[in-house]
N, C-alpha and C positions, 0 to 999 in steps of 0.2 A: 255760186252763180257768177256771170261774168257777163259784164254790161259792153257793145261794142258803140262806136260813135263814128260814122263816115263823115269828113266831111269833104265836099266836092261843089263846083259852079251850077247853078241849076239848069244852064244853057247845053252841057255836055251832054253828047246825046252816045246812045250806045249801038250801033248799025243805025235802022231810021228809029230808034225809040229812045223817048227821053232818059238820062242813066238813073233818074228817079226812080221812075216806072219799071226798067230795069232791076237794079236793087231792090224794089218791095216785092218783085216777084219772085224776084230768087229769093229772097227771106221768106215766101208764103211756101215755096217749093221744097224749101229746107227745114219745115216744120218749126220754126222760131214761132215762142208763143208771142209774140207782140211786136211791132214796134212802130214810131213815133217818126215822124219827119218834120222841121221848120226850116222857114224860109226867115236868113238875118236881115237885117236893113242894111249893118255896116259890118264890114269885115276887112281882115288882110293875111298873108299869107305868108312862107320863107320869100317873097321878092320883094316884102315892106310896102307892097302900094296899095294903099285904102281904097277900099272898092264902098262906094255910097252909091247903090241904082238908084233911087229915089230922088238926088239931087236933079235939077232942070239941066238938060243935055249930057246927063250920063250914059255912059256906056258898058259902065260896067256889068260884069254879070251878079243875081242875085246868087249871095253867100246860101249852101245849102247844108243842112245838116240831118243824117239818118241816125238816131239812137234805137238800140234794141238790147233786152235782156234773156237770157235764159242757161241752161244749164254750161257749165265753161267747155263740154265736148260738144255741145251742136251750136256754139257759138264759131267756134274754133271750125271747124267743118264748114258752118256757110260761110266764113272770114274765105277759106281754104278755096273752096269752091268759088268766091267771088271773084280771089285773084288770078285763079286760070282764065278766067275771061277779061276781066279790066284790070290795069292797073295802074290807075291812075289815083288821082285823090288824097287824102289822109284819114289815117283809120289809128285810131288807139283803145284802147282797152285797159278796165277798173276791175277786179272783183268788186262786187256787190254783197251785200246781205237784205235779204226779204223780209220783211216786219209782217 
């Protein structure tokens, strides 16, 4: 098994829909048996600069993260499938083992 983790701003929108909403659809479309979305408090990226939305007159966007598990060919496929359409974000990838 092979576990994938997006992570992207949760401001990012994909045409007019949020890339949340986006991504969990293509993951529903691509028969992924599951997967998990949070929303960080604090974050930062490759440009070093801490994103805290929650602080009074921030602007940052909240840090977003999509984890999902399943077999490592139809992880790979909706990975595949994602990135013809976006390509934005940071995505990495664990084998897994299922207890």
């Amino acid at each position: 098994m092979l576990q994938a983790q997006i992570y992207f701003d949760k401001d990012e929108l994909k045409g007019n829909r949020s890339l949340h909403q986006f991504i969990m659809e293509l993951l529903l479309e691509n028969g992924i048996a599951g997967a998990t979305s949070f929303s960080g408090d604090t974050g930062f990226g490759r440009h070093h600069s801490l994103k805290q939305p929650g602080q009074y007159f921030s602007f940052d966007g909240v840090p977003m993260l999509i984890t999902f598990i399943d077999k490592e060919k139809k992880v790979k496929e909706a990975l595949t499938d994602l990135r013809t359409q976006y390509r934005g974000g940071f995505i990495v990838t664990h084998p897994v083992e299922q207890w």
